[in-house]
Biopython code that builds the backbone (N, CA, C, O; Angstrom):
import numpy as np
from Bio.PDB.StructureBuilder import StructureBuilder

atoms = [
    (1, "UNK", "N", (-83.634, -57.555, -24.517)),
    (1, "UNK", "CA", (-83.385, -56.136, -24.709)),
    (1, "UNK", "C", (-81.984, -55.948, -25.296)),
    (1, "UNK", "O", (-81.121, -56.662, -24.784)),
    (2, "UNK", "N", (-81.742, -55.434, -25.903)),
    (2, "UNK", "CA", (-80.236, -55.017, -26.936)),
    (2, "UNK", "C", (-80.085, -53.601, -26.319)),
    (2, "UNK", "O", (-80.806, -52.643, -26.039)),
    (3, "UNK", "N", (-78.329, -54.079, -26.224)),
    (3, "UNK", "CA", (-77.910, -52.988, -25.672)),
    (3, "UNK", "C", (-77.117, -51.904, -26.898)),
    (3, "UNK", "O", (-77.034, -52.076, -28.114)),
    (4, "UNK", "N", (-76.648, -50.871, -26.127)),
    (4, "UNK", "CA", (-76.197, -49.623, -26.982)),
    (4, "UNK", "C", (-75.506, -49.637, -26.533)),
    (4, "UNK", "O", (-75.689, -49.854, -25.336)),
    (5, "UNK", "N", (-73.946, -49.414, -27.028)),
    (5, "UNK", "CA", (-72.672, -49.284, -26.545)),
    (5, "UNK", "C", (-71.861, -48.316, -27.605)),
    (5, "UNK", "O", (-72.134, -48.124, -28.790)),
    (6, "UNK", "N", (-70.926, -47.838, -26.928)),
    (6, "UNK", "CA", (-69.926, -46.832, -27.871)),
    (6, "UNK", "C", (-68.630, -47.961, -28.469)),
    (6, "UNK", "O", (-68.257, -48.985, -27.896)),
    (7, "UNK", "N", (-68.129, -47.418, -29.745)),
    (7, "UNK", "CA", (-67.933, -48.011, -30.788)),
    (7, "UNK", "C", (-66.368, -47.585, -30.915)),
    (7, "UNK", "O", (-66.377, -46.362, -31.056)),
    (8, "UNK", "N", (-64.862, -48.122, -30.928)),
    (8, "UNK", "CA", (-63.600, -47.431, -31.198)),
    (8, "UNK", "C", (-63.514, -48.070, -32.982)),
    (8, "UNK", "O", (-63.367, -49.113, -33.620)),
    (9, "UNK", "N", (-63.683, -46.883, -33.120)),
    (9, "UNK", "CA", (-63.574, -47.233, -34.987)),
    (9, "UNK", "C", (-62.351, -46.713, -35.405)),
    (9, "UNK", "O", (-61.674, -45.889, -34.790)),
    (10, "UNK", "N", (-62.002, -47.428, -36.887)),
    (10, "UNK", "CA", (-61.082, -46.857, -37.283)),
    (10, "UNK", "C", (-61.080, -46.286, -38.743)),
    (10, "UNK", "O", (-61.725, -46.395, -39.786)),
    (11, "UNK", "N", (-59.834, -45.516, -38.162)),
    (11, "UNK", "CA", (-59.559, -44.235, -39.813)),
    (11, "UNK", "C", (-58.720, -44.811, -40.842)),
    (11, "UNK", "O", (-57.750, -45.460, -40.451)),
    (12, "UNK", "N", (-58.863, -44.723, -41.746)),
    (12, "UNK", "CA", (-58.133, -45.121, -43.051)),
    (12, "UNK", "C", (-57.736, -43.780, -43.502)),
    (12, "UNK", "O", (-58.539, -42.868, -43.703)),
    (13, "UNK", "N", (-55.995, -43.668, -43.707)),
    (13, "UNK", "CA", (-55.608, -42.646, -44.111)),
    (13, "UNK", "C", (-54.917, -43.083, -45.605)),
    (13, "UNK", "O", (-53.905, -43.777, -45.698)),
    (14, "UNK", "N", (-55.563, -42.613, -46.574)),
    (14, "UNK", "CA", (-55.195, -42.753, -47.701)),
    (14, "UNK", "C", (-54.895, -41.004, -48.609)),
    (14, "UNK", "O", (-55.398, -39.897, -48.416)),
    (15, "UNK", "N", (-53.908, -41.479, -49.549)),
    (15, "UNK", "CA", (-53.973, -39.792, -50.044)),
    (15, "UNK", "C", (-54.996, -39.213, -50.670)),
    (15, "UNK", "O", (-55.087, -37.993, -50.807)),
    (16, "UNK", "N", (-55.722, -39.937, -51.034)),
    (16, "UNK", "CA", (-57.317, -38.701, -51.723)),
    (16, "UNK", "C", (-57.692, -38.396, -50.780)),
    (16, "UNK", "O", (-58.458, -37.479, -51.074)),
    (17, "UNK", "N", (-57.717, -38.562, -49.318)),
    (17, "UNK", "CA", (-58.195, -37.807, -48.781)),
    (17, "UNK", "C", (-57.920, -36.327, -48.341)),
    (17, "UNK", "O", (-57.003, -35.778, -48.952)),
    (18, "UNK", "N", (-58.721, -35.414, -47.147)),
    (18, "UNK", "CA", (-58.367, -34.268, -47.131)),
    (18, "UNK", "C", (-57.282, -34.510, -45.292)),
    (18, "UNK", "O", (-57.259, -35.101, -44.212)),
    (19, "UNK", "N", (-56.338, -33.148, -46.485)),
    (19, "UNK", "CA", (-55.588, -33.020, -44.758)),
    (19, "UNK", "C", (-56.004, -32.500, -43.151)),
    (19, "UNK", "O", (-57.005, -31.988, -42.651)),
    (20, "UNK", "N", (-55.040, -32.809, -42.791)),
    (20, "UNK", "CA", (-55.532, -32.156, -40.885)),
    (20, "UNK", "C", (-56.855, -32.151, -40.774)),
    (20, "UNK", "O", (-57.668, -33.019, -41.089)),
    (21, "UNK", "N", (-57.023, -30.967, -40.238)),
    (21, "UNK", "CA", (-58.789, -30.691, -39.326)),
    (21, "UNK", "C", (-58.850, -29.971, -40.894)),
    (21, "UNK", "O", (-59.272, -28.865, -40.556)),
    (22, "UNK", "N", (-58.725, -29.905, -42.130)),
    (22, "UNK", "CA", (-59.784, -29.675, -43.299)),
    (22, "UNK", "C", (-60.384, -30.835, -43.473)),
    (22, "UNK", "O", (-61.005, -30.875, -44.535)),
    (23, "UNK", "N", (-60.472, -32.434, -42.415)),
    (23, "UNK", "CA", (-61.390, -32.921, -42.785)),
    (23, "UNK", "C", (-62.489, -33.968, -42.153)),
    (23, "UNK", "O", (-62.150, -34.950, -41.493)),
    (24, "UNK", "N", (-63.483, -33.717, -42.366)),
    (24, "UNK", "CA", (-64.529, -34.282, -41.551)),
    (24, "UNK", "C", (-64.203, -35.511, -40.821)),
    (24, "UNK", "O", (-64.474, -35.521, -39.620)),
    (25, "UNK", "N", (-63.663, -36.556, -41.352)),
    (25, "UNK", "CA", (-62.959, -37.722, -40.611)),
    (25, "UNK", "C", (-62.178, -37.257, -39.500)),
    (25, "UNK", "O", (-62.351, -37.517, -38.309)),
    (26, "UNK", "N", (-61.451, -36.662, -39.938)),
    (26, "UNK", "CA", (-60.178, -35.846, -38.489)),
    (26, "UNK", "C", (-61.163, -35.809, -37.664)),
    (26, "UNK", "O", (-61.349, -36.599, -36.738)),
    (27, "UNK", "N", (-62.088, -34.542, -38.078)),
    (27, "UNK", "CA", (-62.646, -34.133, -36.783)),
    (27, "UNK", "C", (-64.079, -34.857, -36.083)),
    (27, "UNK", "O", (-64.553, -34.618, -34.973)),
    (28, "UNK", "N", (-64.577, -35.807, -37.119)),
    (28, "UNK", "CA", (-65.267, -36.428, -36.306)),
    (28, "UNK", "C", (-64.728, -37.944, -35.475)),
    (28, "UNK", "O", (-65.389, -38.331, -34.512)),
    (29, "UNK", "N", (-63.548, -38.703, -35.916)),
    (29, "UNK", "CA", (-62.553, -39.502, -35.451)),
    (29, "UNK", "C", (-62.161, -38.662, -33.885)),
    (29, "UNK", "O", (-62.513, -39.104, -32.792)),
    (30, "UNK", "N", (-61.381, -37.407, -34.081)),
    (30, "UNK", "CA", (-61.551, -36.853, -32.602)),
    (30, "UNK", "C", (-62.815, -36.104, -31.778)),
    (30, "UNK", "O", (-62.392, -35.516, -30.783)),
    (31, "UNK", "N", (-63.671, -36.037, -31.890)),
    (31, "UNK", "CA", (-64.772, -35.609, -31.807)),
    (31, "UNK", "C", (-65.127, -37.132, -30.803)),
    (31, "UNK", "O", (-65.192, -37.031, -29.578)),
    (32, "UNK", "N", (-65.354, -38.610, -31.568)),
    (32, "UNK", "CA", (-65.764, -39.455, -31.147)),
    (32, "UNK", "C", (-64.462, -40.396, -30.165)),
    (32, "UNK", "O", (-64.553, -41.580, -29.839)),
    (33, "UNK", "N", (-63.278, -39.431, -29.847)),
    (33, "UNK", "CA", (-62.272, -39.801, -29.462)),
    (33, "UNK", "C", (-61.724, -41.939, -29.974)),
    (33, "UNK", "O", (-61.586, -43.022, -29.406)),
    (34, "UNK", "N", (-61.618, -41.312, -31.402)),
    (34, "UNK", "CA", (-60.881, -42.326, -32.121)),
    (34, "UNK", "C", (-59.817, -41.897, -32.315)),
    (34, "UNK", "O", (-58.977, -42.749, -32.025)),
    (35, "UNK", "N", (-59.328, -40.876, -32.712)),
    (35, "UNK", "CA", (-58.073, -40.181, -32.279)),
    (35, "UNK", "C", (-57.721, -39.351, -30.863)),
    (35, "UNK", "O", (-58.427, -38.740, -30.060)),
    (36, "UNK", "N", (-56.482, -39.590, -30.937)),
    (36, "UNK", "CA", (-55.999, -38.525, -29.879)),
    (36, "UNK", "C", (-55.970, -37.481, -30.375)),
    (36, "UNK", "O", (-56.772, -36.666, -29.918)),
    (37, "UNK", "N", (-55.050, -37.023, -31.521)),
    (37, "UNK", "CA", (-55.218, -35.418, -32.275)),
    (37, "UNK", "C", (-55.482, -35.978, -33.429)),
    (37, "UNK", "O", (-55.891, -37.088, -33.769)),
    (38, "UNK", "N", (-55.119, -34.834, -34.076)),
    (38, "UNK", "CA", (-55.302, -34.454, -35.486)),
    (38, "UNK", "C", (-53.564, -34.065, -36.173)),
    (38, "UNK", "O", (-52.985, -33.116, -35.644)),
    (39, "UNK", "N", (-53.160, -34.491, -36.810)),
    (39, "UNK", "CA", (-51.753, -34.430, -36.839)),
    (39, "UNK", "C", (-52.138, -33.657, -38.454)),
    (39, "UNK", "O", (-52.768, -34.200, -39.361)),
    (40, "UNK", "N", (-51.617, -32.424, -38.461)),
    (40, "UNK", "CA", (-52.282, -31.411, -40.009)),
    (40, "UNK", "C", (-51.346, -31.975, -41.708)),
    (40, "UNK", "O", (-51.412, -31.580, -42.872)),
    (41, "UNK", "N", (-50.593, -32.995, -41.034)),
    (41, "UNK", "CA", (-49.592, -33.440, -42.697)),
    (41, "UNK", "C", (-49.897, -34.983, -42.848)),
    (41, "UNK", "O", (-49.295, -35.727, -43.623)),
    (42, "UNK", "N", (-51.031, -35.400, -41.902)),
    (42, "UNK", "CA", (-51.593, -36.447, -42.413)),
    (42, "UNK", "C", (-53.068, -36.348, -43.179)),
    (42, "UNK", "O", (-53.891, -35.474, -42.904)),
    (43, "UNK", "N", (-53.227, -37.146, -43.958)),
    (43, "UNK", "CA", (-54.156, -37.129, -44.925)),
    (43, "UNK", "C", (-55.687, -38.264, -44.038)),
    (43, "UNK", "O", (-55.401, -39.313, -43.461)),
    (44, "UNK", "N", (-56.791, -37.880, -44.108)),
    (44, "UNK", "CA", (-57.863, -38.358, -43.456)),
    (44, "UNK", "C", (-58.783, -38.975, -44.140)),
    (44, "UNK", "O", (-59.915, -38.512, -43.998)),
    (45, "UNK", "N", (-58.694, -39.657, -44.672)),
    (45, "UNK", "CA", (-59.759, -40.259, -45.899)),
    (45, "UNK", "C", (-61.301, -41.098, -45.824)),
    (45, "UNK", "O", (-62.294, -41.027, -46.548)),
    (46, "UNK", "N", (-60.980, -41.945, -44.549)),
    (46, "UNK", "CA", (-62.172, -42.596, -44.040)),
    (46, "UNK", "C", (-62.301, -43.089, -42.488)),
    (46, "UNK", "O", (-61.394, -43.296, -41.681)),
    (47, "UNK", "N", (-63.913, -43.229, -42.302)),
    (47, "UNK", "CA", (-64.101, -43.818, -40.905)),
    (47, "UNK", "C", (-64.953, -44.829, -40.867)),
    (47, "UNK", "O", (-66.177, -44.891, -40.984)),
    (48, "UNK", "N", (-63.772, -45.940, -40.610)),
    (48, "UNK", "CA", (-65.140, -47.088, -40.453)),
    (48, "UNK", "C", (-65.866, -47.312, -39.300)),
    (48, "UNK", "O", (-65.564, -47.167, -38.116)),
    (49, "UNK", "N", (-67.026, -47.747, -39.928)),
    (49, "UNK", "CA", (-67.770, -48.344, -38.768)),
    (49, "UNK", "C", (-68.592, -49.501, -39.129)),
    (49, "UNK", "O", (-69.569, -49.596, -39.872)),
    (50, "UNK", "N", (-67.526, -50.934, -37.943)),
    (50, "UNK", "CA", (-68.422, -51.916, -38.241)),
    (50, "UNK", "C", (-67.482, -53.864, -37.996)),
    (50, "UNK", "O", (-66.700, -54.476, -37.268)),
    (51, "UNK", "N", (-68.001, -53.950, -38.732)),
    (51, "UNK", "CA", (-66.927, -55.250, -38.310)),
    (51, "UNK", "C", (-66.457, -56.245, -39.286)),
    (51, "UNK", "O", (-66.624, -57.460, -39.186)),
    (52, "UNK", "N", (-65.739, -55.507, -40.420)),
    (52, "UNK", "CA", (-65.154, -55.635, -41.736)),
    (52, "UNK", "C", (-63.546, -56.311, -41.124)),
    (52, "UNK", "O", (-62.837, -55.567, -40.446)),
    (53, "UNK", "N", (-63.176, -57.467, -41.374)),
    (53, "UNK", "CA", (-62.347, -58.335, -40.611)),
    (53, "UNK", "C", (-60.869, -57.440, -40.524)),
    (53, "UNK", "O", (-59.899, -57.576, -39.778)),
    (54, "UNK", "N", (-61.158, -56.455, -41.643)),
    (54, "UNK", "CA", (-59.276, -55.421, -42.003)),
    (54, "UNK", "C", (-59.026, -54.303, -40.854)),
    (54, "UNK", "O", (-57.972, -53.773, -40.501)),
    (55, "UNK", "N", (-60.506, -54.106, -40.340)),
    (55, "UNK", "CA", (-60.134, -53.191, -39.420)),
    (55, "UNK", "C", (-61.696, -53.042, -38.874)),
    (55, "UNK", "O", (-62.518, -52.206, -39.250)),
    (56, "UNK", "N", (-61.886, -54.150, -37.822)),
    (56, "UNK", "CA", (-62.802, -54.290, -36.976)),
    (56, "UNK", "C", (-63.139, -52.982, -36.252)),
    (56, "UNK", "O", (-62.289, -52.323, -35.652)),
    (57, "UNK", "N", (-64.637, -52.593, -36.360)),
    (57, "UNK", "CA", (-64.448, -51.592, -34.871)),
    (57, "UNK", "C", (-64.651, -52.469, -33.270)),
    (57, "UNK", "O", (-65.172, -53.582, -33.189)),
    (58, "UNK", "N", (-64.257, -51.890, -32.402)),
    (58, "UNK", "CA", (-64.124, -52.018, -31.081)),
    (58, "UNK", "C", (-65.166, -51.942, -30.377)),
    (58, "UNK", "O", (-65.900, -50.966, -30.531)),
    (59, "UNK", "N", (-65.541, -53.113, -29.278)),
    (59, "UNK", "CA", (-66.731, -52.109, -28.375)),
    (59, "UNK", "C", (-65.706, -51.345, -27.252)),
    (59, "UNK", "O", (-64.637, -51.782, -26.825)),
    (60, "UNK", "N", (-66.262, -50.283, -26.970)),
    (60, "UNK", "CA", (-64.862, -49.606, -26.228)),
    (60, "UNK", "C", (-64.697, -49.910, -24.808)),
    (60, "UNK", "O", (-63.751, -49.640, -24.070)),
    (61, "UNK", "N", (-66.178, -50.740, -24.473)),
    (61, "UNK", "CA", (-65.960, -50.967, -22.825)),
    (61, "UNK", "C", (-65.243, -52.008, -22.686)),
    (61, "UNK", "O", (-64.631, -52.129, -21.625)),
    (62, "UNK", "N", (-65.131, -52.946, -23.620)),
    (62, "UNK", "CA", (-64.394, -54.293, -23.000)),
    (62, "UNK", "C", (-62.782, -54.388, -24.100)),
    (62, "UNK", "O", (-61.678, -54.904, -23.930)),
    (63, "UNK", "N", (-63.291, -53.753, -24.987)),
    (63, "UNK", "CA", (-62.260, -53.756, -26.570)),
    (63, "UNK", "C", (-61.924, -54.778, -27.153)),
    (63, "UNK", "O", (-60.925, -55.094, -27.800)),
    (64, "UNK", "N", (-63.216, -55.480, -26.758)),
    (64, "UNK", "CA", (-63.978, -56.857, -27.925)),
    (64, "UNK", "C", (-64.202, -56.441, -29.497)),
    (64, "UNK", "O", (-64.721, -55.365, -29.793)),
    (65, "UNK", "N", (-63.866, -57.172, -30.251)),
    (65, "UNK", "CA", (-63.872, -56.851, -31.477)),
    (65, "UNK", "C", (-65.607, -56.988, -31.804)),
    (65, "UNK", "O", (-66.376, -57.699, -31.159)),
    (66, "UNK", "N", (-65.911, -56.266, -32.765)),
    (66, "UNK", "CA", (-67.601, -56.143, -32.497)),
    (66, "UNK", "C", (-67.896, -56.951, -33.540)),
    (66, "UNK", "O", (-69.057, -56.877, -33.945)),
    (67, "UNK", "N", (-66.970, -57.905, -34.232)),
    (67, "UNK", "CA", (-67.445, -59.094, -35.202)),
    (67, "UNK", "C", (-67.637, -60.047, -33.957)),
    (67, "UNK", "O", (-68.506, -60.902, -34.129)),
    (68, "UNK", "N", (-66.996, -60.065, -32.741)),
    (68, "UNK", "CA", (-67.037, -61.170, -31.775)),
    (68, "UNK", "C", (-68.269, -60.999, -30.842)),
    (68, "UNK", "O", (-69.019, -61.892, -30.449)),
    (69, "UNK", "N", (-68.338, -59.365, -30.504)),
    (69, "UNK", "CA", (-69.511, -59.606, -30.040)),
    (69, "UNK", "C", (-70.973, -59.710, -30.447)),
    (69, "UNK", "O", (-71.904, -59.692, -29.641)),
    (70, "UNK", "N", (-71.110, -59.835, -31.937)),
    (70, "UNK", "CA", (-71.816, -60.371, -32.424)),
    (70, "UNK", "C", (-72.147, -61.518, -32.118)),
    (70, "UNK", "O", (-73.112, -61.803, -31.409)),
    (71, "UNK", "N", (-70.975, -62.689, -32.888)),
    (71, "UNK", "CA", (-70.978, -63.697, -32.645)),
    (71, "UNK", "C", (-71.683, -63.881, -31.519)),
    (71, "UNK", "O", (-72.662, -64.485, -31.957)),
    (72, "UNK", "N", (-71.871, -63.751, -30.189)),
    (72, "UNK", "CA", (-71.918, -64.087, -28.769)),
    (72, "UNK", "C", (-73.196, -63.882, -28.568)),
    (72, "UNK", "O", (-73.858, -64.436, -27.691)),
    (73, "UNK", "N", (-73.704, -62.876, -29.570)),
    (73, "UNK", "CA", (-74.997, -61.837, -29.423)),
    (73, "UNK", "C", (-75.999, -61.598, -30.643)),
    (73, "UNK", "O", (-76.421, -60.510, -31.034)),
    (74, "UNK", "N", (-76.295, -62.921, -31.177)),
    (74, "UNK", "CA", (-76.355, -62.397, -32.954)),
    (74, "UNK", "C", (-77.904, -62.314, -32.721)),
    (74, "UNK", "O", (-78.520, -61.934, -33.717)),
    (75, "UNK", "N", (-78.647, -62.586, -31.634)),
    (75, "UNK", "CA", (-80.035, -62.170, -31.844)),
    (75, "UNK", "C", (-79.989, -60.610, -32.252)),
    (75, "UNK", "O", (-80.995, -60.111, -32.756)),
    (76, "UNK", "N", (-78.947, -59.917, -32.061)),
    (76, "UNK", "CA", (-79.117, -58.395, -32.246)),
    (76, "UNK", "C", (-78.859, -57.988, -33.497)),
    (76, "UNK", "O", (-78.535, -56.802, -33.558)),
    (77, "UNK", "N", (-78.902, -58.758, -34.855)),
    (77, "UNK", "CA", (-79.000, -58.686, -36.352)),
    (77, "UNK", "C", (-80.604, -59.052, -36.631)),
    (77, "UNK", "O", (-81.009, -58.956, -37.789)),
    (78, "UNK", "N", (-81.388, -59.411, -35.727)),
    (78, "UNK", "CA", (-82.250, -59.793, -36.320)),
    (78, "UNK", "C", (-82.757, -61.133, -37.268)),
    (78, "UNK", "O", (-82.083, -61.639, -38.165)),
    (79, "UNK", "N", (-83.512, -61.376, -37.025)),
    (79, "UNK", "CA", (-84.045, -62.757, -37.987)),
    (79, "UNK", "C", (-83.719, -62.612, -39.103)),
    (79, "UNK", "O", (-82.595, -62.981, -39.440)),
    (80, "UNK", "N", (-84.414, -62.151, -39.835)),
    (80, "UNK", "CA", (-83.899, -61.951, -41.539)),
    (80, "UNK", "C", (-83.026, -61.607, -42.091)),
    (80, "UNK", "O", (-82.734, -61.934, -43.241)),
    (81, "UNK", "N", (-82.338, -60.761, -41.269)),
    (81, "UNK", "CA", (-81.169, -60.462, -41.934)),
    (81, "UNK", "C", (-80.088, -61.442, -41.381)),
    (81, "UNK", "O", (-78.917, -61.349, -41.751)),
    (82, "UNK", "N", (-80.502, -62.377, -40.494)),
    (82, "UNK", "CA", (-79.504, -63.923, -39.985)),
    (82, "UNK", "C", (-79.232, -64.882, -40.967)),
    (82, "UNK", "O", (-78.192, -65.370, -41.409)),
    (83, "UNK", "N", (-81.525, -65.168, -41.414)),
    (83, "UNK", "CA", (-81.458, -66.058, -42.563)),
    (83, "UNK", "C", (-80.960, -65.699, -43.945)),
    (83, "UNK", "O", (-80.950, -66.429, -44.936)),
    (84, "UNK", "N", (-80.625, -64.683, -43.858)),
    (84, "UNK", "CA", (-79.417, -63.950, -45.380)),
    (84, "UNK", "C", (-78.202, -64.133, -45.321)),
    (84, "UNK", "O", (-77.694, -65.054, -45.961)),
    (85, "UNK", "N", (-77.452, -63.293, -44.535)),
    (85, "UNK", "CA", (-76.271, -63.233, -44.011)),
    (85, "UNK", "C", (-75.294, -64.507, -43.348)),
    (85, "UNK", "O", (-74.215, -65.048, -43.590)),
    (86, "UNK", "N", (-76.360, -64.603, -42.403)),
    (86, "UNK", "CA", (-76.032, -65.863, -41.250)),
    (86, "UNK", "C", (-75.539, -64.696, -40.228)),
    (86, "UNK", "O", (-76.046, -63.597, -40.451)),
    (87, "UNK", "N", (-74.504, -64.782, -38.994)),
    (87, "UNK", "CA", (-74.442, -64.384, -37.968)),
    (87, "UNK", "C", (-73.119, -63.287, -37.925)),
    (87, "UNK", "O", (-72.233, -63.224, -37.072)),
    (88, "UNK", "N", (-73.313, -62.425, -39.183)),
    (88, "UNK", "CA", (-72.004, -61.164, -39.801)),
    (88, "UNK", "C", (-73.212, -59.924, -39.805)),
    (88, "UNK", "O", (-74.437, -59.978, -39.695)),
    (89, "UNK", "N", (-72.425, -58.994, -39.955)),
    (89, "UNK", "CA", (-72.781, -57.548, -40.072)),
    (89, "UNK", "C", (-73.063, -57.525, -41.389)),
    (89, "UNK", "O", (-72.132, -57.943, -42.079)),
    (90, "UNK", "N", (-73.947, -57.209, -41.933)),
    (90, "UNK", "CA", (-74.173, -56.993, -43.668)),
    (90, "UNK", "C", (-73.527, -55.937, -44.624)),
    (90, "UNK", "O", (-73.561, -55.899, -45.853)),
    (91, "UNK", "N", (-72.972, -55.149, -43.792)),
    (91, "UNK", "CA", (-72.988, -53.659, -44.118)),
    (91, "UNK", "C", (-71.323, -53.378, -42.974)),
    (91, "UNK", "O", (-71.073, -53.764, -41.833)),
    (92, "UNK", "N", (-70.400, -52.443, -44.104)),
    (92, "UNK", "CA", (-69.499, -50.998, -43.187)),
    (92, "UNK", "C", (-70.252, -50.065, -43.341)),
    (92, "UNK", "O", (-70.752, -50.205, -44.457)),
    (93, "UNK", "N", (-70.726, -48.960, -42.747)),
    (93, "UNK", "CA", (-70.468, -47.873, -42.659)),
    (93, "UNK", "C", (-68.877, -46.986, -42.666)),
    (93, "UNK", "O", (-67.941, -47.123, -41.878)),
    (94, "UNK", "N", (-68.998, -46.048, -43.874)),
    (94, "UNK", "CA", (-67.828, -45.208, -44.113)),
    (94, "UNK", "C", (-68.258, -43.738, -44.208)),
    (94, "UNK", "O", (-69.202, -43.413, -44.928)),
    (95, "UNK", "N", (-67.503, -42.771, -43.415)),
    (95, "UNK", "CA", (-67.856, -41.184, -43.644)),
    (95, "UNK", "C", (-66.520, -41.061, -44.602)),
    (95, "UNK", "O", (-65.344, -41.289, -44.317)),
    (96, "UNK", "N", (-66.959, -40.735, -45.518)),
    (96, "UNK", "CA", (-65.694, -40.102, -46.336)),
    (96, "UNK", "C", (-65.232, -38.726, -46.197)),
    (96, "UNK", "O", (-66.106, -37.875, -46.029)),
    (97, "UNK", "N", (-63.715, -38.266, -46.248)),
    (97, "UNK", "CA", (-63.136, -36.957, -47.057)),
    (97, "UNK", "C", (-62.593, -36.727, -47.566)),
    (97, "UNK", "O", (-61.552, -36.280, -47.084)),
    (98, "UNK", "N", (-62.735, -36.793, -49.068)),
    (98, "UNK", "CA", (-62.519, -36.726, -50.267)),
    (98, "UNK", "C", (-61.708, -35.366, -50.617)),
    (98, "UNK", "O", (-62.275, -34.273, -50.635)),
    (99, "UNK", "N", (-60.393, -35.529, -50.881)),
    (99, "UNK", "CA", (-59.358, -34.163, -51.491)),
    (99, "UNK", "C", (-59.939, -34.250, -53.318)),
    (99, "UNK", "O", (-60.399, -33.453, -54.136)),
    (100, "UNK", "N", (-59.676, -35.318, -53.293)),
    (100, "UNK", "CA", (-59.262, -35.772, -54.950)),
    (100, "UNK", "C", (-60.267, -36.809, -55.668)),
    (100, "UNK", "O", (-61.020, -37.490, -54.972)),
    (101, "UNK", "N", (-60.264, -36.895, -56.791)),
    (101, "UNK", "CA", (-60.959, -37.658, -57.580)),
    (101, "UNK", "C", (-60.791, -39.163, -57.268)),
    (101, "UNK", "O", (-59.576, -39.321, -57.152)),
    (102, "UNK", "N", (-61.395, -40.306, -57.082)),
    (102, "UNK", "CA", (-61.943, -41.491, -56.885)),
    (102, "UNK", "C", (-62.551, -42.123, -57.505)),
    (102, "UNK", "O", (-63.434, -41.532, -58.127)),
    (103, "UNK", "N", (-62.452, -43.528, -57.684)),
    (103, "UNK", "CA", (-63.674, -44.403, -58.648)),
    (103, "UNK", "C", (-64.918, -44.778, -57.560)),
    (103, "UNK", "O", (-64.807, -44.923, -56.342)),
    (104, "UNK", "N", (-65.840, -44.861, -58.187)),
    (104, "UNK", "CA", (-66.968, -45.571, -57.824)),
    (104, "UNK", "C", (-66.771, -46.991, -57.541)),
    (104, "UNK", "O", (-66.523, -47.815, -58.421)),
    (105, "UNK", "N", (-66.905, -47.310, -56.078)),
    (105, "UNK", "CA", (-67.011, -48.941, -56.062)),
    (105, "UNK", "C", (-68.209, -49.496, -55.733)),
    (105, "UNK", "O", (-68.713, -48.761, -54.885)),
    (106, "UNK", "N", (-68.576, -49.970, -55.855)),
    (106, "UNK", "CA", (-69.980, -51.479, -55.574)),
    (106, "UNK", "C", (-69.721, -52.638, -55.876)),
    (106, "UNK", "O", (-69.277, -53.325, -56.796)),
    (107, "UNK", "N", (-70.349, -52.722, -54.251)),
    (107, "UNK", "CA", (-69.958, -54.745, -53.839)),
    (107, "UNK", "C", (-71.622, -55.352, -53.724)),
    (107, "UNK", "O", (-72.283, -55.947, -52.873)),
    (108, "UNK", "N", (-71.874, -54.750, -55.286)),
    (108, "UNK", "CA", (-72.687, -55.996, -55.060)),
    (108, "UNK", "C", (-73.152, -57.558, -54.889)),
    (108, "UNK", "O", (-72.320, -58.393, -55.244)),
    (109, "UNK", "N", (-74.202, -57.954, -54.460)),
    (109, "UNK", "CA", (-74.178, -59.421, -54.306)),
    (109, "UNK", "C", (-74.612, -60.044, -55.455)),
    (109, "UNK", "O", (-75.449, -59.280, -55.935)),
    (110, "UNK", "N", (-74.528, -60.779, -55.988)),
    (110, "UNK", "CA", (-74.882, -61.841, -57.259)),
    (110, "UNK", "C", (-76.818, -62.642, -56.606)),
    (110, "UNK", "O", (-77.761, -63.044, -57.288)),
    (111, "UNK", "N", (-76.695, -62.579, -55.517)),
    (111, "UNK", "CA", (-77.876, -63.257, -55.246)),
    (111, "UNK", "C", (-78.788, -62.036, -55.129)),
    (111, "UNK", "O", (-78.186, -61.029, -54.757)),
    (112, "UNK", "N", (-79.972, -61.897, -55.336)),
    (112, "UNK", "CA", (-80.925, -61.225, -55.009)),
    (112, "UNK", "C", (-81.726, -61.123, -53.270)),
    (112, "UNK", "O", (-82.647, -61.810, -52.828)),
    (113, "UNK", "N", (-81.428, -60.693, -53.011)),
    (113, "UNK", "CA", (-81.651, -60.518, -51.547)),
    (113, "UNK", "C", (-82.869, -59.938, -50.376)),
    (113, "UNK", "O", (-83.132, -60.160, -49.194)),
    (114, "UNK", "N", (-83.672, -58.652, -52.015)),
    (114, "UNK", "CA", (-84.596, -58.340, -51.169)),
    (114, "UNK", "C", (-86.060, -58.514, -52.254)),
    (114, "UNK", "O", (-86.224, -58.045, -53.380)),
    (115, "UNK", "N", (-86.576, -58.985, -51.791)),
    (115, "UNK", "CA", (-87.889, -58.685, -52.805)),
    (115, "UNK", "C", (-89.254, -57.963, -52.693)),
    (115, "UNK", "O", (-90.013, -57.924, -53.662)),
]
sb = StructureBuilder()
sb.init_structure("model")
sb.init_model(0)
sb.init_chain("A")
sb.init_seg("    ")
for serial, (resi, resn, name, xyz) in enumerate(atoms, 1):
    if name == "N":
        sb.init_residue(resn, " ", resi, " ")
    sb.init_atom(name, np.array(xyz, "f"), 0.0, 1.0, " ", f" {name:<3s}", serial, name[0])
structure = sb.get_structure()
């Protein structure tokens, strides 16, 4: 049985993003108490979620890095996506809030993956 646990993620404050509580990161970062406040002359740009080695999210009960508790636990990726990957998260999840103009990025893979 796989468990469900709450997640301490983190915010990337870069300047395209939007300031204070004008932006969805702020307020869903405190909302999901990843922040303490909302400080209105900082800029809010992203929220990760996941276990991207630059800024791991947290499991919040033990504040195990959730690339580790993978590791420990990797039946919970599933088979196929094991024999792809091997025993990593495939995927960040990011909520963006966008002030300003941005490029398009894609990380795609060179191998073909799904057929």
């Amino acid at each position: 049985m796989l468990e469900v646990f709450e997640l301490q993620c983190f915010v990337q404050n870069y300047l395209w993003g939007k300031k204070g509580s004008a932006s969805e990161v702020s307020r869903l970062s405190l909302a999901g108490q990843h922040l303490d406040s909302i400080d209105e002359k900082q800029f809010y740009a992203e929220l990760w979620m996941g276990a991207l080695h630059k800024s791991p999210s947290l499991v919040k009960s033990s504040g195990q890095k959730l690339s580790d508790w993978i590791k420990s636990n990797n039946e919970a990726l599933g088979l196929k996506s094991r024999l792809i990957f091997g025993d990593e998260l495939p995927f960040l999840m990011k909520v963006l809030s966008i002030n300003s103009a941005l490029s398009i990025q894609v990380h795609p893979s060179k191998v073909k993956i799904y057929s």
